[in-house]
N, C-alpha and C positions, 0 to 999 in steps of 0.2 A: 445374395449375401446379406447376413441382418447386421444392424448397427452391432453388436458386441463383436462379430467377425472382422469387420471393417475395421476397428478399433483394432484389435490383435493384430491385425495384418500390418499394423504400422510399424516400421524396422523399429530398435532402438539397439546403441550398441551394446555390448559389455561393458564397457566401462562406466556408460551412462546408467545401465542398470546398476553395479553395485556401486555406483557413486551415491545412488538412490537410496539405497541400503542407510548407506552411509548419515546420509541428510535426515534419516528418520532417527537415530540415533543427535543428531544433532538439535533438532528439536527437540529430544527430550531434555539434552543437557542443558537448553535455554530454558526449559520451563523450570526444570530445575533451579536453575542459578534465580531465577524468579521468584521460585519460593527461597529461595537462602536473603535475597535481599529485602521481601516482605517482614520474613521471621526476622532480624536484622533490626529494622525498622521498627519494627512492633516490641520487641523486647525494647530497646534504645527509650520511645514510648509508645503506649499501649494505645493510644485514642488513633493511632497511623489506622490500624486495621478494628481495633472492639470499639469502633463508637458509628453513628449514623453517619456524620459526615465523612469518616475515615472512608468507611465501609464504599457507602457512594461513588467518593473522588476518585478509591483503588478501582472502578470499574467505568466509571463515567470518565475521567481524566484520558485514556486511550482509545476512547470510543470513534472519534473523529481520523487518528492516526490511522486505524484499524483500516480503515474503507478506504485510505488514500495508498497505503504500504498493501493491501489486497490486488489493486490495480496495478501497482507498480511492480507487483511480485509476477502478474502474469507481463506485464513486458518483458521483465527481466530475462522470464523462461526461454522467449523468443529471441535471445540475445540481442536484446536491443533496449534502452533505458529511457523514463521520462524525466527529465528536468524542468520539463513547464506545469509539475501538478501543483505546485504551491501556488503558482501564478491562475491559474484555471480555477482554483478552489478561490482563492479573493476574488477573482470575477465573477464568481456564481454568485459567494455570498452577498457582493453588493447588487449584484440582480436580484437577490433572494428581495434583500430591503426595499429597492427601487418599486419593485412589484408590488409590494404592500403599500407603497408610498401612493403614486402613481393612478392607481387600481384600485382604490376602495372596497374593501369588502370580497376581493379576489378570493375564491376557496384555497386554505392551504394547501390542497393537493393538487392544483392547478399549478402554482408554485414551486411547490417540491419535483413535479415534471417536468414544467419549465425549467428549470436550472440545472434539473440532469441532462437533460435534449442538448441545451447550452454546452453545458461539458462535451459532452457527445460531440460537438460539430466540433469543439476545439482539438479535440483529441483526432479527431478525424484529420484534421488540418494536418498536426504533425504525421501521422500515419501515413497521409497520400504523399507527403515530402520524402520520407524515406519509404515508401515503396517503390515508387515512383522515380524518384530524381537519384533513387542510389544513393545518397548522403547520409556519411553513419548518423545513426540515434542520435548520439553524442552532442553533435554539432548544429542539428536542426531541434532538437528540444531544445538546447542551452539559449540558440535564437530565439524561439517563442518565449521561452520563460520571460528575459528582456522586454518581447514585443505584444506580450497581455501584458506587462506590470504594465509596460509604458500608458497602453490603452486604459489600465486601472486607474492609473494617476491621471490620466488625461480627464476620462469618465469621472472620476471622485473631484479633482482639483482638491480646493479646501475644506469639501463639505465632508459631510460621514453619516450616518445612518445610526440613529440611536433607538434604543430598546423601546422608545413611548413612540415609536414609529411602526411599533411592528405589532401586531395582534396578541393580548394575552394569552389567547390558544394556543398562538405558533411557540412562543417564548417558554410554555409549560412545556415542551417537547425534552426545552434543555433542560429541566430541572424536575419533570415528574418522573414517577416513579410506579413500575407495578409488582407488590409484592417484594419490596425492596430493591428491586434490581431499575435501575434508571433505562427511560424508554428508549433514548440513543445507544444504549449498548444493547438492548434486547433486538432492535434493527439492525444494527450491527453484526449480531452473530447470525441473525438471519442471512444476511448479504456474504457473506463469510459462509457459511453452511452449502448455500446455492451453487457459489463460486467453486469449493472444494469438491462437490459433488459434478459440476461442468468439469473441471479438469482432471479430475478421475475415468470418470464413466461413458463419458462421450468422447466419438471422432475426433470433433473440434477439438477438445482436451487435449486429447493424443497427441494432436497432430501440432500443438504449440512447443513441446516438449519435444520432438521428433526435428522440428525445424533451429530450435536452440541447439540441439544434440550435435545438428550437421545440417547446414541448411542447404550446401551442395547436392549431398545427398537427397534432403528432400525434396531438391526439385528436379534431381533425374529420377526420383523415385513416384514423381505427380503429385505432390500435396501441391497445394492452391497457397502458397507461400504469400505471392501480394495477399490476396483474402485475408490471409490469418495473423499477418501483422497486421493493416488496416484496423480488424473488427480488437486486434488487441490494446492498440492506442483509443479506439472508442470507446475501450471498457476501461480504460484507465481516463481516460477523460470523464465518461460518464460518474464513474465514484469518488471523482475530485470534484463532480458538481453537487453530486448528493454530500459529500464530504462539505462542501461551500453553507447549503442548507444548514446541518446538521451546526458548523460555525457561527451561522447569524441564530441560532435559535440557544447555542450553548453561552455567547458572548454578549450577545446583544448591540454590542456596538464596532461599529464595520468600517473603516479605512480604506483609503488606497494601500495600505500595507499589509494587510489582511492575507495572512496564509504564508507569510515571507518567512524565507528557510524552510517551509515545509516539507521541499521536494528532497533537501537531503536528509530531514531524517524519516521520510519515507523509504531514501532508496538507503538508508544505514539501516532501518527495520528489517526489510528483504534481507538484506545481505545477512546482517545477523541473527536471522530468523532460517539460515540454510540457504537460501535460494544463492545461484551459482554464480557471477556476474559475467559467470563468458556463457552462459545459458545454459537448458537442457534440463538442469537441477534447482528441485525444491520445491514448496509446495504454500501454497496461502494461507494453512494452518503456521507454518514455519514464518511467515511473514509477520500474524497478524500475534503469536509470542511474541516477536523481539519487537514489536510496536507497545506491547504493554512492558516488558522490560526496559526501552529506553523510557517509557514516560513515568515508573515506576521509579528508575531511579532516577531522572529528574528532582521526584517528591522526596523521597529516601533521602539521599545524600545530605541535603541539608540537616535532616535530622540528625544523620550521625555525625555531625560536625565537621565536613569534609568540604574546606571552600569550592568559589564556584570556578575557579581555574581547574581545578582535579575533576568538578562534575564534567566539563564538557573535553576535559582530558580522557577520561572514562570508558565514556562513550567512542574517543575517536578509537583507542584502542581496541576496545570490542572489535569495531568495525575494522581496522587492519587484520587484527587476528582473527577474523573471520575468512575475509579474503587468502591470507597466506596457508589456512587452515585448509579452504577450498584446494587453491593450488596444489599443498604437499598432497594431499588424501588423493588427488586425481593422476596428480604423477607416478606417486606410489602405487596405486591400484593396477593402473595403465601395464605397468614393471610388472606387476606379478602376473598379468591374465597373459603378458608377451611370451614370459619364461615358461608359462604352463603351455603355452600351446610350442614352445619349441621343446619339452620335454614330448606331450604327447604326438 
């Protein structure tokens, strides 16, 4: 049997299918609603989007969200959530510094794998807790979030990591550019590209999506269930550490607080980017819109003179109405395939 057989042989339900339907259609509405608050913005004034720095920020500003709501979107699939990527991603960052500090003359790319590896073991961490120990996502990520920050403060105390700490080279990552397009987002859609393409076209993809669907199913059906949560908190740790990088090279200066709140508007990016939060649905394209949408309007709002109680108002709604939005469409769906098969 070749890998694309193996892949079709993986059940998914009806409903999971045209819920699927459904989510592609939802991404479009979010790219949309994207451009309606660009255009919005840009009329309001014109330098948001026609001038260099505009231009830049509308694609640099979401660059870092992108790789952490990427990771977060494939937990999500497997219906299960990370709450410690904010914490993961300030850990990396201040290892990104500590390393240049420490290390003199360290290749940046020594770095930039070191502190994905990093993420990696922490993500792994939470993974082996809930595969293992049976303890929802929920309550074992919410843990770790707590117990990296804690280690972060512990690890930072008073000090912090500033930009004349760090190598010129590393620092241009956050602010060069090729071709107008900044280097952090050109990495970015790369990482984003790979990722869609894994969860489409391979097993492994399938099979995360099959296990969110019904993961009873999946495992009278023989998917490798520990497996594919395990390697799914790895990859969501691993691009909370390259996410961490990508922070000390954008910011330059690194805290124990470093990445705090991250993890919910990564997992508000997923949600309102399509991805399902009871699993099974959505896709890391759908993630890695509603990451440039919330950070989008972040910048926006202000402009159109809309205080900042209503901006993070905004957004909470988004994110319910995404959720309730999930809900109704699955109920509904669910309704009509029942009645067609008690007519046929």
């Amino acid at each position: 049997m070749t890998t694309t057989q193996a892949t079709r042989a993986i059940p998914a339900s009806d409903v999971t299918r045209h819920i699927g339907t459904l989510g592609k259609a939802r991404e479009f509405g979010i790219l949309l609603a994207l451009v309606i608050v660009v255009a919005a913005a840009t009329v309001k004034n014109p330098t948001f989007l026609f001038s260099p720095d505009g231009w830049r920020d509308l694609l640099l500003t979401p660059s870092i969200l992108v790789l952490v709501a990427v990771g977060q979107a494939i937990v999500l699939i497997t219906r299960n959530v990370d709450l410690s990527v904010g914490s993961v991603m300030g850990l990396s960052a201040y290892l990104t510094g500590r390393l240049f500090i420490d290390i003199p003359g360290i290749p940046i790319v020594v770095v930039v794998v070191l502190a994905v590896l990093f993420g990696a073991v922490l993500g792994l961490i939470n993974g082996a807790l809930v595969a293992f120990a049976k303890v929802p996502a929920m309550v074992i990520t919410l843990g770790t979030l707590y117990a990296y920050r804690g280690i972060n403060v512990l690890w930072t105390g008073s000090d912090r990591v500033n930009a004349s700490d760090m190598p010129k080279s590393f620092l241009a990552l956050g602010t060069g550019q090729i071709l107008t397009i900044p280097i952090l987002t050109i990495v970015a859609v790369i990482v984003l590209a790979i990722a869609a393409w894994f969860m489409k076209n391979t097993r492994g993809g399938r099979e995360y999506y099959a296990i969110g669907s019904d993961p009873a199913a999946a495992e009278l059906y023989g998917l490798r269930v520990t497996r594919r949560v395990l390697t799914a908190f790895v990859l969501s740790g691993a691009l909370a550490g390259l996410g961490g990088v990508f922070y000390a090279a954008r910011y330059g200066t690194i805290n124990s607080q470093a990445g705090s709140g991250w993890e919910l508007d990564a997992v508000g990016a997923a949600v309102i980017g399509g991805v399902a939060i009871v699993g099974g649905v959505g896709s890391v394209w759908g993630a890695a819109i509603g990451a440039m949408l919330l950070m989008t309007i972040n910048r926006a709002l202000p402009i159109l003179g809309i205080p900042d109680f209503w901006q993070r108002a905004v957004v909470g709604l988004l994110i319910i109405s995404a959720i309730v939005l999930d809900r109704v469409l699955a109920v509904r769906q669910k309704r009509r395939l029942i009645e067609a098969r008690e007519q046929s």
